[in-house]
C-alpha positions, 0 to 999 in steps of 0.5 A, spaced: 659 548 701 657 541 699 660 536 703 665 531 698 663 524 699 668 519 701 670 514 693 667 508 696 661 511 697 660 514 690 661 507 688 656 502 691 650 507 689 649 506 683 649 499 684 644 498 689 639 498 685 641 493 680 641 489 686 635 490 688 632 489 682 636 483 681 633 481 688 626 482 686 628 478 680 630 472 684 624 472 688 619 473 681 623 466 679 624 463 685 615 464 686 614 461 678 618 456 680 615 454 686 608 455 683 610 452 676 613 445 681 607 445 685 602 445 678 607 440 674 606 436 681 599 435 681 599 436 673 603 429 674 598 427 679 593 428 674 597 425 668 598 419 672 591 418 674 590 419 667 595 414 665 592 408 670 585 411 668 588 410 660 591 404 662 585 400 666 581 401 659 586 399 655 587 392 659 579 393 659 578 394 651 583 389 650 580 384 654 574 386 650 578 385 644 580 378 646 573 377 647 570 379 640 575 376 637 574 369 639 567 371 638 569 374 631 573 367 630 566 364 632 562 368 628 566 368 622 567 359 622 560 359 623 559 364 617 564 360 614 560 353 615 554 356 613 557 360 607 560 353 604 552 350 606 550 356 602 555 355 596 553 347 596 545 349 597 548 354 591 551 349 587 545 344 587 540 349 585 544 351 580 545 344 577 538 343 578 536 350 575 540 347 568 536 341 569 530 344 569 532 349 563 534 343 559 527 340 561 523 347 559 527 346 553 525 340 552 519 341 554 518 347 549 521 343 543 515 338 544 510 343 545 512 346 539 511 339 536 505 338 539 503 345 536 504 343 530 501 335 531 495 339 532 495 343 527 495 337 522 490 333 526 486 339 526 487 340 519 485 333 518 479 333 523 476 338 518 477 334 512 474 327 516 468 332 517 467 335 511 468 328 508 463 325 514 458 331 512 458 329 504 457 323 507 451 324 511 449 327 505 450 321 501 445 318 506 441 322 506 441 321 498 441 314 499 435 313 503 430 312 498 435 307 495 435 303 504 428 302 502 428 299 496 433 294 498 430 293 504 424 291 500 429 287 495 431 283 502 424 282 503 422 279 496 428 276 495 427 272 502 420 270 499 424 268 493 428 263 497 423 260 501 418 259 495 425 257 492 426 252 498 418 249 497 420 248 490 425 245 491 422 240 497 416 239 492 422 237 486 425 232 490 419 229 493 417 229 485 424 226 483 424 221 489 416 218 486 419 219 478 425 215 480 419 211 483 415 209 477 421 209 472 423 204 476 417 200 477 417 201 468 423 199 467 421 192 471 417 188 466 415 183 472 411 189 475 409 191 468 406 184 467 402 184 473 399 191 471 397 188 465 394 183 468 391 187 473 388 191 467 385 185 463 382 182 470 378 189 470 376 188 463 373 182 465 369 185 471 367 190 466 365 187 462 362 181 466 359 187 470 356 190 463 353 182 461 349 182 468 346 189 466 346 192 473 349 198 468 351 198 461 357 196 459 359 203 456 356 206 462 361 212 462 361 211 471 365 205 469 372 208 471 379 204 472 382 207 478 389 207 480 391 205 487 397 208 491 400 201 490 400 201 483 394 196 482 388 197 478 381 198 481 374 198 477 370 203 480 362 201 480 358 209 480 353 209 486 346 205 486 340 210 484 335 211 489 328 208 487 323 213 485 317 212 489 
């Protein structure tokens, strides 16, 4: 026969288990609490670490960044300065790009003149030649008539001087016309050749009565002296003949 168990007995053995179950339970939370608070521990040691770590560099980037942004500031009023020089530099040379291109243009127009200045010049240059050759030809033509001319030049030359003798003996000629026709219109002077001319016929004729040589000789001559007086000219004595 089995033996019957007591009612407090038949109660408490189901629940045993529970509770132990329950106890292990415990236990395997109580272990994962201690060991999850021991990592979050050193999970915030590490994290804090990390945080000074982080901090240090971002205290550190800041710095930096201060640094590179005074430098950045320096930078870019340096770049401003010089990007106003280069602007000024710009605008200068632009405006004196503009004057330049005026100039080419202006230089353009007077070369474009100066074109066709030459062409014109040319154009005259080639007829003043052709005119100079025609020319030349001419004198070549005329060179017969050059010597021709120069030899007129030459006769005419001793045209003149003959002229000028002509002329000297024509005045010397009127000069001793005036002389004589002077000398005829004066009766006294007239007279006196009379005179003179009646005295050599009587030595004539007295020559001709003494009969050294005939009255009519003809070597009896009358000469008329650069005074205008009259001289009876005796012919020379013959020689005796042995």
């Amino acid at each position: 026969m089995s033996r019957s168990q007591p009612p407090g007995e038949k109660t408490a053995s189901p629940m045993r288990p529970v509770a132990i179950v329950l106890g292990l339970l415990c236990a395997v939370l109580a272990f994962a609490l201690f060991k999850r608070n021991s990592t979050a521990a050193a999970r915030a040691e590490a994290d804090l670490n990390s945080i000074q770590s982080l901090s240090n560099q971002v205290a550190e980037l800041k710095t930096r960044l201060a640094l590179a942004q005074g430098t950045a500031s320096q930078t870019q009023s340096n770049l401003q300065a010089q990007l106003d020089r280069r602007m000024a530099e710009t605008v200068a040379l632009s405006n004196q790009l503009d004057r330049l291109q005026r100039h080419l243009a202006q230089t353009q127009r007077e070369h474009a003149a100066a074109l066709a200045e030459i062409g014109l010049k040319a154009t005259e240059l080639a007829s003043l030649l052709a005119e100079r050759d025609e020319l030349k030809r001419q004198l070549d033509g005329f060179a017969t008539l050059r010597r021709e001319m120069t030899d007129l030049r030459e006769e005419a030359r001793r045209l003149i001087e003959a002229r000028n003798e002509f002329e000297r003996r024509l005045g010397e000629t009127r000069v001793q016309l005036a002389t004589l026709e002077s000398r005829l219109a004066d009766t006294a002077f007239l007279r006196a050749r009379l005179q003179q001319a009646e005295d050599a016929e009587k030595v004539r004729k007295r020559l001709a009565a003494s009969k050294p040589v005939g009255a009519d000789d003809s070597r009896v001559r009358l000469e008329l002296r650069p005074d205008g007086s009259v001289h009876a000219a005796l012919p020379a004595a013959a020689s005796p003949q042995p």
